[in-house]
N, CA and C atoms as a LAMMPS dump frame, in Angstrom:
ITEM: TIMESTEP
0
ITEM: NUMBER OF ATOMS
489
ITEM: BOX BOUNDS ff ff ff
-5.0000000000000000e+02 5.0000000000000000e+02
-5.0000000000000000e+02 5.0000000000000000e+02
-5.0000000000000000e+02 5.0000000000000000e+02
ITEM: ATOMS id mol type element x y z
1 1 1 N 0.836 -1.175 0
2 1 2 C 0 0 0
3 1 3 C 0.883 1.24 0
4 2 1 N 0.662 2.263 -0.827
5 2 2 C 1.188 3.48 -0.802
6 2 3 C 0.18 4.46 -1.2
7 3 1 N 0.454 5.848 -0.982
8 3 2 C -0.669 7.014 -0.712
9 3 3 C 0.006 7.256 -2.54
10 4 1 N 1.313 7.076 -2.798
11 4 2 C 1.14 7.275 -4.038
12 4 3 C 1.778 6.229 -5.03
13 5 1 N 0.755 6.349 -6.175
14 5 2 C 0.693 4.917 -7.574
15 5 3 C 2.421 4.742 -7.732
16 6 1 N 3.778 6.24 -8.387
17 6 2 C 4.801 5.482 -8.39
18 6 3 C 5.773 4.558 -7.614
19 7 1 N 5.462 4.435 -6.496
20 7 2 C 5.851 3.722 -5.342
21 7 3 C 5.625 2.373 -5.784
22 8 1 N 4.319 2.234 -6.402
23 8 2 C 3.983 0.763 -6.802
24 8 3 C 4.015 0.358 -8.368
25 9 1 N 3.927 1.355 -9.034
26 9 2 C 3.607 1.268 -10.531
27 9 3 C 4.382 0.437 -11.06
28 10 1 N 5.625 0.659 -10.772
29 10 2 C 6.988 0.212 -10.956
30 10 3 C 7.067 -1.329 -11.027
31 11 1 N 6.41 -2.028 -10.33
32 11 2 C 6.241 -3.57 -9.941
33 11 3 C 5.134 -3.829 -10.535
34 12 1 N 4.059 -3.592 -11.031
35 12 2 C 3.151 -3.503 -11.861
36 12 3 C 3.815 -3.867 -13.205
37 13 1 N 4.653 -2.513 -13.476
38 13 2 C 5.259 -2.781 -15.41
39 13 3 C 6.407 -3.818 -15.414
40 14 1 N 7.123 -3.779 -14.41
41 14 2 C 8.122 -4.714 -14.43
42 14 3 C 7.913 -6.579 -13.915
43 15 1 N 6.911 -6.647 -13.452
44 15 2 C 6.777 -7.925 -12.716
45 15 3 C 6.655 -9.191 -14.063
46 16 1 N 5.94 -8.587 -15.058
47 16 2 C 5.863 -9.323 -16.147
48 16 3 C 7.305 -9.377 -16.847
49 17 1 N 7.938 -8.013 -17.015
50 17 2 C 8.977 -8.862 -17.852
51 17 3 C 10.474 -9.335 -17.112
52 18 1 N 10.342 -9.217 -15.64
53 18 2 C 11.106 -10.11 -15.018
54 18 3 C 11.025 -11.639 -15.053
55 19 1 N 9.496 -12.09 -15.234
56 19 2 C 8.92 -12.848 -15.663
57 19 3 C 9.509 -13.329 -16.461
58 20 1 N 9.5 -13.276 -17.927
59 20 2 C 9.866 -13.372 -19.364
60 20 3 C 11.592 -13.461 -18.993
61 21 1 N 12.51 -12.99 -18.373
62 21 2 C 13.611 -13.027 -18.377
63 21 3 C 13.781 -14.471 -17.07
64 22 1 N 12.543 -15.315 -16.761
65 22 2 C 12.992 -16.153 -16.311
66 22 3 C 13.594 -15.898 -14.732
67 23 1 N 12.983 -14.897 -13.928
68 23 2 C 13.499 -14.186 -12.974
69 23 3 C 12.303 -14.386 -12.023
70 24 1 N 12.59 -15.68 -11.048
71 24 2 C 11.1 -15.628 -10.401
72 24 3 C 10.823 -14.444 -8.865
73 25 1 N 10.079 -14.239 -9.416
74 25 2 C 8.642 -13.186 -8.736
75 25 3 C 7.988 -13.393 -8.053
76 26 1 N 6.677 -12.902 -7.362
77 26 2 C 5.272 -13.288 -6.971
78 26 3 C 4.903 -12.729 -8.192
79 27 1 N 3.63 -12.96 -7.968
80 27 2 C 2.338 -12.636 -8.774
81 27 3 C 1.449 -11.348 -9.118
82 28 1 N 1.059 -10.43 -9.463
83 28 2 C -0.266 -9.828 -8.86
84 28 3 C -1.045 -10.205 -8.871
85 29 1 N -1.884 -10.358 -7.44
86 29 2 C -3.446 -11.097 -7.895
87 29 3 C -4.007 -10.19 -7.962
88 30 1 N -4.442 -9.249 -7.533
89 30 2 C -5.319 -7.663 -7.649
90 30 3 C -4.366 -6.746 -7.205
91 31 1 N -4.771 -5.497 -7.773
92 31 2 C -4.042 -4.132 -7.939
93 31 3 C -4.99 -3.186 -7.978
94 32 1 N -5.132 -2.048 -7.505
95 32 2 C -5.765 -0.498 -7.669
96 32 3 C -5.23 0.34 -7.347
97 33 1 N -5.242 1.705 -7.858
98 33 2 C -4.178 2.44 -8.069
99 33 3 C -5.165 3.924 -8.407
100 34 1 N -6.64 3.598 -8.059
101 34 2 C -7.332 4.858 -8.408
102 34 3 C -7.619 5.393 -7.197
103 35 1 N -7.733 4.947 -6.264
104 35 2 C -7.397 5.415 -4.548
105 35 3 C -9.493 5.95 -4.369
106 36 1 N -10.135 5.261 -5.527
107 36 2 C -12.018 5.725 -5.117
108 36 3 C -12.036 4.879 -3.792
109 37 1 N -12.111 3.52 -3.84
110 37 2 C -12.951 2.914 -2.808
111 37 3 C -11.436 2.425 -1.369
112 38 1 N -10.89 3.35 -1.801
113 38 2 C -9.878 2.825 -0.451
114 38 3 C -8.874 4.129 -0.874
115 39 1 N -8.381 4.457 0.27
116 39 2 C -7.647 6.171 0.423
117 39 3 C -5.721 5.762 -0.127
118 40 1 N -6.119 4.247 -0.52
119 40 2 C -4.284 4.145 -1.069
120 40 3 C -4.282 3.048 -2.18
121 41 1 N -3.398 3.524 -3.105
122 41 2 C -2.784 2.724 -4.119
123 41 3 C -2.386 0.821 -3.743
124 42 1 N -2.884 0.059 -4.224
125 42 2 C -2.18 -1.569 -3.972
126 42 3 C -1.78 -2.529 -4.597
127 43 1 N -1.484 -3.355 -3.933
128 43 2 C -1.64 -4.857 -4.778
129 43 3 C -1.438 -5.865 -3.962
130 44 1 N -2.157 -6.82 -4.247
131 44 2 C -1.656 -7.909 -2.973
132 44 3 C -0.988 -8.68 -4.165
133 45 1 N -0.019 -9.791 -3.833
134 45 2 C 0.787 -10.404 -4.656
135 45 3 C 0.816 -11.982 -4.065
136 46 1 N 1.01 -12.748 -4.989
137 46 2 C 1.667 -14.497 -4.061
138 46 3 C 2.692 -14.606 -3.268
139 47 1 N 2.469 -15.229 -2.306
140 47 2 C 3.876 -15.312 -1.387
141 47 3 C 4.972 -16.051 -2.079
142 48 1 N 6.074 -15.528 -1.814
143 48 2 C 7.179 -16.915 -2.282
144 48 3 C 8.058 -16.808 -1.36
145 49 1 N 7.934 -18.412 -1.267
146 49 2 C 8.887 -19.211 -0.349
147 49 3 C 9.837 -18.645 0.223
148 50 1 N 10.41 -18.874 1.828
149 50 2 C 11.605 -18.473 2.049
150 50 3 C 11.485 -17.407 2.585
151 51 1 N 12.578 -16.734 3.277
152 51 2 C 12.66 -15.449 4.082
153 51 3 C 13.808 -14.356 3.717
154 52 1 N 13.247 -13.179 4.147
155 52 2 C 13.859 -12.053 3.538
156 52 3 C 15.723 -11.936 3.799
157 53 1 N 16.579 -12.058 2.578
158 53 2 C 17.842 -12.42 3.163
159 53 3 C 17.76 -11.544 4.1
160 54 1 N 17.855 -9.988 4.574
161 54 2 C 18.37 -9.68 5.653
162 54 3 C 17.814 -10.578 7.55
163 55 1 N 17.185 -11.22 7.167
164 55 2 C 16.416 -11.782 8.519
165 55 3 C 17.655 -13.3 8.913
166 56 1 N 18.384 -13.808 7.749
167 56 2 C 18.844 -14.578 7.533
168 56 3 C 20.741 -14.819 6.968
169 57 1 N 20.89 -13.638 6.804
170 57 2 C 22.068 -13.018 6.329
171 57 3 C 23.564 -13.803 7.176
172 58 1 N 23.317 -13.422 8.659
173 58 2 C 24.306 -13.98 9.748
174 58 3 C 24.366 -15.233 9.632
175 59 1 N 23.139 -16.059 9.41
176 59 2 C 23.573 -17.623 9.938
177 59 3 C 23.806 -18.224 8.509
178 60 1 N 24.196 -17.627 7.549
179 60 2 C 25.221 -18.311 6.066
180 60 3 C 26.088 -18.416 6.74
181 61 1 N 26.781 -19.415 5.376
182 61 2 C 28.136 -19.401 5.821
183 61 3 C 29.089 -18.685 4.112
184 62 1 N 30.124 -18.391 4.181
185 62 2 C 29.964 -17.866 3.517
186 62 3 C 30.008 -18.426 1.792
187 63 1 N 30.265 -19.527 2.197
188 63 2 C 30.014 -20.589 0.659
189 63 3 C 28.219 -20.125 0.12
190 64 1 N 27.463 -19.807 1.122
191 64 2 C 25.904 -19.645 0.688
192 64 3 C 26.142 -18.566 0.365
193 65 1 N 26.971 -17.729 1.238
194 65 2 C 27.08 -16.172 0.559
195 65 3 C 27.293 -15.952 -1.02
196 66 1 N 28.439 -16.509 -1.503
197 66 2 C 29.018 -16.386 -2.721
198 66 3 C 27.914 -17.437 -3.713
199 67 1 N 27.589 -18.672 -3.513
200 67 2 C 26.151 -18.769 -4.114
201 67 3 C 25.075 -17.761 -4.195
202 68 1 N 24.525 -17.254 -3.319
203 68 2 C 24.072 -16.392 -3.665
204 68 3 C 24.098 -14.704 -4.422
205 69 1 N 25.543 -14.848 -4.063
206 69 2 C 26.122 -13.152 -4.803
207 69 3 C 25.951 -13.745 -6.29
208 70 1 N 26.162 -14.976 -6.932
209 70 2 C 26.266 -15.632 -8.326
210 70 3 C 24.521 -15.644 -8.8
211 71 1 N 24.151 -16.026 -7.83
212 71 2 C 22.545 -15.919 -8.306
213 71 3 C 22.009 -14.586 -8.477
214 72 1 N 22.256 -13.617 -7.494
215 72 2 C 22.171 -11.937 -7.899
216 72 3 C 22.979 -11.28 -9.411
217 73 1 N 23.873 -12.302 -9.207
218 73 2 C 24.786 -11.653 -10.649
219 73 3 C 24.437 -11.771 -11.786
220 74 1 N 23.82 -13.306 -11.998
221 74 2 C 22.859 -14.209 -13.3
222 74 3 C 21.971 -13.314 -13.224
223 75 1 N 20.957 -12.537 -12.099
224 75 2 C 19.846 -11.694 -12.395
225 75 3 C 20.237 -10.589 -13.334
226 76 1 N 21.403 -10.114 -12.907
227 76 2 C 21.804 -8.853 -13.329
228 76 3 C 22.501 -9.007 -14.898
229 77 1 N 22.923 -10.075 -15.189
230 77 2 C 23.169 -10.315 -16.403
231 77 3 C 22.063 -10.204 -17.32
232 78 1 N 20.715 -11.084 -16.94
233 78 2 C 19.769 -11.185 -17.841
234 78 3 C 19.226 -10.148 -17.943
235 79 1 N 19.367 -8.641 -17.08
236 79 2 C 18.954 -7.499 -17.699
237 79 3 C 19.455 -7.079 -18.813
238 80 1 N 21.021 -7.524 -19.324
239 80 2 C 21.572 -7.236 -20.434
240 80 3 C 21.102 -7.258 -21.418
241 81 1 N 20.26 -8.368 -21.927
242 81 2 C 19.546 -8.642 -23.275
243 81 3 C 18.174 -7.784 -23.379
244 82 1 N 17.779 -6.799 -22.357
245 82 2 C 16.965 -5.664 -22.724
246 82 3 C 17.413 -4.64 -23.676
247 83 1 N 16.69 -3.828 -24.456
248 83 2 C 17.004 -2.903 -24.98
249 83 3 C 17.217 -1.655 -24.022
250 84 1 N 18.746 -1.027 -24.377
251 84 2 C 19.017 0.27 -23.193
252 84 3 C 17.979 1.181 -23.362
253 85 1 N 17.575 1.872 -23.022
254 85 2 C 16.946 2.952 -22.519
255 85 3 C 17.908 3.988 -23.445
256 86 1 N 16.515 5.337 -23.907
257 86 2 C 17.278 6.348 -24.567
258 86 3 C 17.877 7.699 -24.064
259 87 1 N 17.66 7.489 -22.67
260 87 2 C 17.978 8.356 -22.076
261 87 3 C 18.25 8.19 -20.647
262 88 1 N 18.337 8.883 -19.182
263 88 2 C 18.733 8.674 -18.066
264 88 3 C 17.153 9.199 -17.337
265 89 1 N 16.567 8.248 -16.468
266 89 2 C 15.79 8.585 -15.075
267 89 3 C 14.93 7.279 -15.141
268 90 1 N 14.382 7.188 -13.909
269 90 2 C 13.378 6.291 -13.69
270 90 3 C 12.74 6.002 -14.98
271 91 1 N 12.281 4.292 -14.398
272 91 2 C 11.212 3.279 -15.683
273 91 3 C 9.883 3.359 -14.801
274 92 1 N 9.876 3.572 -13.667
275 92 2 C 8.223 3.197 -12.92
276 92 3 C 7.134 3.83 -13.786
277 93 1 N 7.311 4.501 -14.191
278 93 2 C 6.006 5.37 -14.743
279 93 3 C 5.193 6.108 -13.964
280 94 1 N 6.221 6.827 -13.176
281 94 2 C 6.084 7.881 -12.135
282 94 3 C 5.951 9.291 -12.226
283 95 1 N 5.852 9.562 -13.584
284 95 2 C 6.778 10.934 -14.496
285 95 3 C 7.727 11.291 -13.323
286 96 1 N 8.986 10.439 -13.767
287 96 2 C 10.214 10.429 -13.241
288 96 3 C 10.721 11.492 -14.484
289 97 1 N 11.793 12.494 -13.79
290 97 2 C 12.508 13.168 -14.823
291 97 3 C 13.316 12.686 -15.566
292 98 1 N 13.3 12.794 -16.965
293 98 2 C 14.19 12.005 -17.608
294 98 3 C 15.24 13.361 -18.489
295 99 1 N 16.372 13.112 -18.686
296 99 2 C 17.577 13.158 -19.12
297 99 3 C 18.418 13.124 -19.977
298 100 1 N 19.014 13.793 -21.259
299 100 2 C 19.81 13.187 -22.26
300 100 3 C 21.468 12.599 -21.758
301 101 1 N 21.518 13.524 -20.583
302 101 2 C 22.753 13.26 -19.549
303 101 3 C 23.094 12.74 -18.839
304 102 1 N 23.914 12.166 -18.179
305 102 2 C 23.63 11.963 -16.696
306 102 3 C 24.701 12.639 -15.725
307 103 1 N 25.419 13.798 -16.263
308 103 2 C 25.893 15.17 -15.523
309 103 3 C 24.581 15.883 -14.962
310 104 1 N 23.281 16.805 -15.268
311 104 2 C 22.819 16.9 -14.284
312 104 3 C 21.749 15.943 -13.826
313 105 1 N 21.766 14.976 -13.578
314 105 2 C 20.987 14.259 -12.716
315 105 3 C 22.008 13.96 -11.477
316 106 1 N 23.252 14.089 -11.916
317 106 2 C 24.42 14.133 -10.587
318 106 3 C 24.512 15.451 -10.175
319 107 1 N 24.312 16.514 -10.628
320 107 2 C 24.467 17.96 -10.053
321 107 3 C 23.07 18.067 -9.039
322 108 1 N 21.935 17.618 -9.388
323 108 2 C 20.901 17.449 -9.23
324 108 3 C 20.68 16.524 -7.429
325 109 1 N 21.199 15.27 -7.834
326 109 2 C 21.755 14.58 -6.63
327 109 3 C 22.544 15.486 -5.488
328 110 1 N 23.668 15.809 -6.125
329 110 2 C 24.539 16.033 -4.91
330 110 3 C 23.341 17.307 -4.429
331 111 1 N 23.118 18.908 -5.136
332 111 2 C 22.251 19.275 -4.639
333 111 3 C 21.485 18.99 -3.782
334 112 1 N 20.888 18.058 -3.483
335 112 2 C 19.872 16.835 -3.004
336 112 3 C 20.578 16.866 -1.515
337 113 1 N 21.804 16.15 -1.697
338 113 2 C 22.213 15.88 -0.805
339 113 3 C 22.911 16.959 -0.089
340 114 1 N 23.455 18.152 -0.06
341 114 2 C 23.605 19.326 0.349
342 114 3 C 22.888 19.803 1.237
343 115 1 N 21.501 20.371 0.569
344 115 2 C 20.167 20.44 0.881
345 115 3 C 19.977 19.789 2.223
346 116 1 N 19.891 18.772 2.365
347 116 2 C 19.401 17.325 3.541
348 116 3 C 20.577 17.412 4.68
349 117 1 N 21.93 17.368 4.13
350 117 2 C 23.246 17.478 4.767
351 117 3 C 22.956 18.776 6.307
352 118 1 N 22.748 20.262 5.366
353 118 2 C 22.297 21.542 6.079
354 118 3 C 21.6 21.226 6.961
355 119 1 N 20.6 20.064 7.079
356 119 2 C 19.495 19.642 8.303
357 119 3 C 20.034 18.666 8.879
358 120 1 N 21.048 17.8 8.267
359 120 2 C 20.824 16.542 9.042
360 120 3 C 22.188 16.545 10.401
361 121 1 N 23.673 16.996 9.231
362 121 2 C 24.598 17.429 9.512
363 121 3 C 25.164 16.306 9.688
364 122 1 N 25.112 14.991 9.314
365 122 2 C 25.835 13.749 8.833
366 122 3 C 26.789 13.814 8.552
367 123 1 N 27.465 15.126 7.436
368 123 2 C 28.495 14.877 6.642
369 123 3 C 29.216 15.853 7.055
370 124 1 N 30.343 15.814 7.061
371 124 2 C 31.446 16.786 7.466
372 124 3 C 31.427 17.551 5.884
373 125 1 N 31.548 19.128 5.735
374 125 2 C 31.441 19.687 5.004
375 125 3 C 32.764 19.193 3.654
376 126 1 N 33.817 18.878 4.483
377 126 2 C 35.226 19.052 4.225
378 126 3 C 35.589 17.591 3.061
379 127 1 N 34.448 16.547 3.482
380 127 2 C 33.904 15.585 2.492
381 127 3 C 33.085 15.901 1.894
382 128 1 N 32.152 16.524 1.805
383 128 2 C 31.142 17.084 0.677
384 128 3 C 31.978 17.979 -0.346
385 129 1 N 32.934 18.85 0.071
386 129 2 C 33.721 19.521 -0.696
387 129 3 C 34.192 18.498 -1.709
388 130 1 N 34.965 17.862 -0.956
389 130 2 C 35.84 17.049 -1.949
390 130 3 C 34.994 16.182 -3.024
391 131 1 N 34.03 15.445 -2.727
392 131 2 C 33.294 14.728 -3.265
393 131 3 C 32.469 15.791 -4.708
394 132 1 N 32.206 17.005 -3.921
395 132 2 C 31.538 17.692 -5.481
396 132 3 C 33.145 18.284 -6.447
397 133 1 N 34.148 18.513 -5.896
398 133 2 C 35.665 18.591 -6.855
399 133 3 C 35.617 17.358 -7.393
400 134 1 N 35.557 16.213 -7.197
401 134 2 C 34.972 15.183 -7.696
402 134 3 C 34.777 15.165 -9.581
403 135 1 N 33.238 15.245 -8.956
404 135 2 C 32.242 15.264 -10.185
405 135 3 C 33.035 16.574 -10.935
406 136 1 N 33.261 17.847 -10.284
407 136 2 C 33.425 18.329 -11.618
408 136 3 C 34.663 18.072 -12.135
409 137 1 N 35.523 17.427 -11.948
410 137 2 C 37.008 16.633 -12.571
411 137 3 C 36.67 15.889 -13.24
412 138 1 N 35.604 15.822 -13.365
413 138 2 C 35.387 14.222 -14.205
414 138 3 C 33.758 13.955 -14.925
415 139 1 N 33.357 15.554 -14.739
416 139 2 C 32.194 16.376 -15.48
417 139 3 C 32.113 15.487 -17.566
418 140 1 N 33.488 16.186 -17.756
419 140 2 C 32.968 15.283 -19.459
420 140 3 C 33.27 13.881 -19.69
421 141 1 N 33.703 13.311 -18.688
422 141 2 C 33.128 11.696 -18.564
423 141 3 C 31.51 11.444 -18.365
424 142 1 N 30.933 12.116 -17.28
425 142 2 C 30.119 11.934 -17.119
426 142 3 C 28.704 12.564 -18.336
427 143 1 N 29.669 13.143 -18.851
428 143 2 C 28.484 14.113 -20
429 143 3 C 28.077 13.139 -21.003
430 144 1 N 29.638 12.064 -21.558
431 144 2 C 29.583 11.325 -22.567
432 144 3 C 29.165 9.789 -22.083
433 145 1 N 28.665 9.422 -21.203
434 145 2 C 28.224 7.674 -20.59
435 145 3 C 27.043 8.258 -21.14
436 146 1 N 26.531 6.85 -21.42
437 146 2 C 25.394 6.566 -22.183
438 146 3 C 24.753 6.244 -21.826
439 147 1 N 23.177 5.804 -21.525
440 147 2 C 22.118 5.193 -20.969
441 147 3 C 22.127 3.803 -20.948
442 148 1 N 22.14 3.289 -19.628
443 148 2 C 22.212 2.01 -19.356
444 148 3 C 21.255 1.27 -18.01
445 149 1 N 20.519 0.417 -18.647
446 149 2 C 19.587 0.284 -17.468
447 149 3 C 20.126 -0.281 -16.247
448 150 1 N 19.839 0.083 -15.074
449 150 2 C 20.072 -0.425 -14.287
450 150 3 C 19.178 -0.828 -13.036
451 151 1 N 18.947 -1.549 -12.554
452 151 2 C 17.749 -2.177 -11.558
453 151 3 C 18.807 -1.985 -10.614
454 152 1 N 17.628 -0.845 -9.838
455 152 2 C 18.102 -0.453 -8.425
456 152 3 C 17.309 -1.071 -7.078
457 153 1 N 16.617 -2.138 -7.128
458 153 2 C 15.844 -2.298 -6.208
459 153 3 C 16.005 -3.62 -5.715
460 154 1 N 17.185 -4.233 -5.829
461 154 2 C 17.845 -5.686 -5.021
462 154 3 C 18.324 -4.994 -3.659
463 155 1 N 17.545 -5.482 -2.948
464 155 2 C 18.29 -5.327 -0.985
465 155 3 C 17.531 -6.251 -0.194
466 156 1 N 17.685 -6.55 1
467 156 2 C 17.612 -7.448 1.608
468 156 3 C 16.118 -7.677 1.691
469 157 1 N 15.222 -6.754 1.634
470 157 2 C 14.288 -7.171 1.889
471 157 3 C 13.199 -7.824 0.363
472 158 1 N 14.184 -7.472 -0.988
473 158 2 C 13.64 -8.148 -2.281
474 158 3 C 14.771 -9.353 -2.665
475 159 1 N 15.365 -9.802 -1.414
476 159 2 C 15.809 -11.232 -1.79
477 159 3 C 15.276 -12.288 -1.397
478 160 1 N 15.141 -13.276 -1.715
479 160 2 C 14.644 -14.225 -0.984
480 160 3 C 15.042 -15.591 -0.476
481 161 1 N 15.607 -16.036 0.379
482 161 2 C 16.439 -17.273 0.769
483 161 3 C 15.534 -18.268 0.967
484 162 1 N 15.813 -19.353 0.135
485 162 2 C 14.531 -20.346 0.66
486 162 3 C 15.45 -21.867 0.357
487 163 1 N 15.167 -22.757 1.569
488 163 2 C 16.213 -23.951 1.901
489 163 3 C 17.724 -23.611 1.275
């Protein structure tokens, strides 16, 4: 459940062709996303087997570890045989901003993080410095990389360990 559709949309367009790439999933069994007869966006989905690696992480050993980093890796391979993307930002269908660049979607970021830094005060300024000398050293690298998909949403709680 979320108050808003891109939070979920995303698993909606993608669940099928993770599918198709042989990448097992749950299901959707029902979905709504018009928020009339209930105040939030959903979907209930099939359970699958097994528990969330982070619940389970400590008691590997690390032979299961590296099995499993190989099984995350095979996932990440079979995104390869997609067609790239023509540009840089989100796939959910969120009207995510999209990009011919991906210089400012990093100017954009660090901004971001500046911004949040001023409130949170996490970061020692003296590393934020350095980190934006950074990017701009290395500004027309980043002007000329090309669009490449990448699935950002493997973490402990979208893995699944089962026997």
């Amino acid at each position: 459940m979320n108050a808003h559709k891109g939070f979920l949309y995303g698993t909606h367009k993608f669940l099928p062709l993770f599918k198709q790439l042989d990448i097992k999933t749950p299901e959707i069994v029902a979905e709504d996303y018009s928020q009339t007869d209930f105040p939030f966006c959903y979907q209930i989905q099939t359970k699958l087997e097994g528990t969330d690696l982070g619940w389970v992480m400590d008691e590997l050993s690390a032979e299961d570890l590296k099995h499993i980093a190989k099984d995350i890796s095979d996932i990440f391979d079979k995104f390869k045989s997609l067609p790239r993307p023509r540009d840089f930002g989100g796939m959910s269908g969120a009207n995510e901003e999209h990009r011919t660049s991906l210089w400012p979607g990093l100017q954009q970021q660090f901004a971001d993080i500046r911004k949040r830094n001023a409130i949170t005060r996490i970061q020692d300024d003296e590393i934020l410095d350095m980190s934006e000398q950074l990017l701009r050293d290395y500004q027309a690298y980043f002007e000329q990389v090309q669009p490449m998909l990448y699935y950002d949403d493997i973490c402990f709680k979208n893995v699944m360990i089962h026997e």
